[in-house]
N, C-alpha and C positions, 0 to 999 in steps of 0.2 A: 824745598819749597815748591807748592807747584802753580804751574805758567797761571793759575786763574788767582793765582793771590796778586799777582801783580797789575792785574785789571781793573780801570778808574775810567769814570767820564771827564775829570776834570784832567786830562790831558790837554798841554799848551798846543798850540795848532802847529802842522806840519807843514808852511806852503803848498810843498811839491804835490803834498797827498789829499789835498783840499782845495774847496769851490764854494762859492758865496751864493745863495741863492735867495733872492726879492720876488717875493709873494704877492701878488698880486696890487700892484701899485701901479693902479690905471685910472681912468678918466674915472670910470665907471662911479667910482666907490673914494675916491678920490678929489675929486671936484665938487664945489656946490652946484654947477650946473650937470654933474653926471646923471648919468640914468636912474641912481638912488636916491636923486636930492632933488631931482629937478621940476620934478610935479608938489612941494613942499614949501610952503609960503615963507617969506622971511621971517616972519615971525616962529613959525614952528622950527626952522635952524638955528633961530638966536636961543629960545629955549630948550632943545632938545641934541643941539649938535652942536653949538658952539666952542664948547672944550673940546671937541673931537676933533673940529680942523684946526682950533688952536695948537693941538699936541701936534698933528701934522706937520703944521705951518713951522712950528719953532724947536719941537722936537724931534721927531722920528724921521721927518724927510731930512733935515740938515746931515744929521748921523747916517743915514743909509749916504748922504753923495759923500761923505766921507769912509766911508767904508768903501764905496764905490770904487774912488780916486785912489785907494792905497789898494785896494787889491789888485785895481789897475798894473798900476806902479811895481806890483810885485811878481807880473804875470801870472797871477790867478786865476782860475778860471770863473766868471760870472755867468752866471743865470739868472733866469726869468719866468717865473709864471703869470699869465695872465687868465680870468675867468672870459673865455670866447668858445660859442659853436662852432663846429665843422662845417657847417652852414646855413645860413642867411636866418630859415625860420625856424634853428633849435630844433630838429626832426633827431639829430644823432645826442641830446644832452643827457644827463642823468635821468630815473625815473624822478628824484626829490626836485629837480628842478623844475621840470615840466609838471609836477602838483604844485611846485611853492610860484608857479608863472614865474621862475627867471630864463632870462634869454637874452644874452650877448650876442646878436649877430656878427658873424665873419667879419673880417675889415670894417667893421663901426668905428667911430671916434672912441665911446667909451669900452672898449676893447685895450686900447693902446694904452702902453706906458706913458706915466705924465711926462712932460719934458725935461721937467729936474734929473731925473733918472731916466733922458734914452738911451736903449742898448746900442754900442758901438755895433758898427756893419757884422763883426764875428764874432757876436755873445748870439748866444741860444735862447729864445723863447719860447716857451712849453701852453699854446693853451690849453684849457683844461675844462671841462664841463661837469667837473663833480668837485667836492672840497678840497678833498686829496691830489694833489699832482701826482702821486703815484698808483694813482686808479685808476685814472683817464688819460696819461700820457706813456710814454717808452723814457721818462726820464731814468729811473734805473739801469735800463737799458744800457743809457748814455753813459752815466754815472761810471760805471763800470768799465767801459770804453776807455774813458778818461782817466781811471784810476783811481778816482775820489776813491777816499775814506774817511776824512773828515769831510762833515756837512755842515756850512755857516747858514744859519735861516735868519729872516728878520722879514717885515712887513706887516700885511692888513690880513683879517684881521686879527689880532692876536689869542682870540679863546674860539675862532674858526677855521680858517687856510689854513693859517699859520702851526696850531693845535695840532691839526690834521696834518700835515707834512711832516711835524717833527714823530709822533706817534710813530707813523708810517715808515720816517729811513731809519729808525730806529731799529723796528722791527725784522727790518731789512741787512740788518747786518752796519748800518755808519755809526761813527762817533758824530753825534751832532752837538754845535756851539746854538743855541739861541742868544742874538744879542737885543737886550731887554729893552734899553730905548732908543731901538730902534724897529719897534712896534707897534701896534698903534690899534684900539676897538674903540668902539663904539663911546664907552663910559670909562675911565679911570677905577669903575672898581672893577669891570670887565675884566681891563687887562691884567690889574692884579691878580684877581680869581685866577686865572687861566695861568698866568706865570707860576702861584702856587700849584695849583693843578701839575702842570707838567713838567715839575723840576724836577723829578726821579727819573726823567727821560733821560734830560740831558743836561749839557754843561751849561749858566748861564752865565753871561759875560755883560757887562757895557760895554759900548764902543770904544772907550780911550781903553779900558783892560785888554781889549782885542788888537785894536790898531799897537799896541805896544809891542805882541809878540811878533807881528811882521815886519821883513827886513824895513831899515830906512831909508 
């Protein structure tokens, strides 16, 4: 039998060889008052976003600080991406960004991680000025440092960052876990779309299937 017959995405997670990584879950794009909401009348939120931060609110963030707290718990290693410029007025960001006018200034508010999920003093944050955190960052780099080879993903948005990351450490050589709700677009059929879309990548888990495999 040979070693490729015995190759599976759906491989249970390995602690030692694994790291959790939360996609871009900041102010920005996160908050009604973020930089994406905030020019946006209450009315046009109630009909246009209001399931969006309801799944937030009651799903995808509860699940990400649980997953958070046991990875924690397990010494895992976490990570972080956030969409932020290398500087102030966006001069170093993608070329898509600076056509689509986005620009996360450097140390802005809506930069940062919301507060339900800040990173402890020695977790890693990756900003990032293009979709992919492995376009615009040295997280590979890290990755590999560290040892990963499984890759936990979860976050905003789920048929964009999210899409994007996982494609990308795929390609890369990781086993990657997406954990399903715990991520979060725009519309509920969004996310579906996008879950169908890139299930051939990789493993997809809910949070209590995941929180199961890690030590208690």
């Amino acid at each position: 039998m040979s070693a490729e017959s015995n190759l599976t995405r759906e491989r249970p997670l390995v602690p030692e060889d694994s790291a959790l990584l939360i996609v871009d879950v900041q102010n920005l794009c996160a908050r009604r008052d973020g930089g994406e909401f905030k020019a946006r009348s209450d009315a046009e939120i109630a009909r246009d976003y209001a399931a969006y931060f309801a799944q937030l609110e009651e799903v995808a963030v509860p699940n990400m600080q649980r997953l958070l707290a046991a990875f924690r718990a397990a010494s895992v290693e976490v990570l972080y991406t956030t969409i932020e410029s290398l500087t102030r007025d966006g001069r170093d960001r993608s070329l898509d960004y600076k056509i689509s006018g986005f620009n996360v200034p450097k140390g802005s508010w809506d930069a940062k991680v919301i507060d339900e999920l800040t990173p402890e003093d020695d977790e890693m944050v990756f900003p990032k000025s293009s979709s992919s955190v492995f376009i615009s960052t040295n997280i590979d780099y890290v990755l590999r440092n560290l040892g990963v080879k499984q890759l936990v993903i979860c976050g905003l948005r789920t048929d964009h960052c999210v899409e994007s990351a996982i494609r990308d450490a795929c390609d890369l050589g990781y086993l990657v876990t997406q954990v399903t709700d715990a991520c979060a677009s725009i519309t509920q059929e969004r996310h579906e779309n996008s879950l169908r879309t890139i299930k051939g990548y990789c493993r997809q888990v809910t949070t209590d299937d995941l929180l199961a495999e890690l030590p208690c």
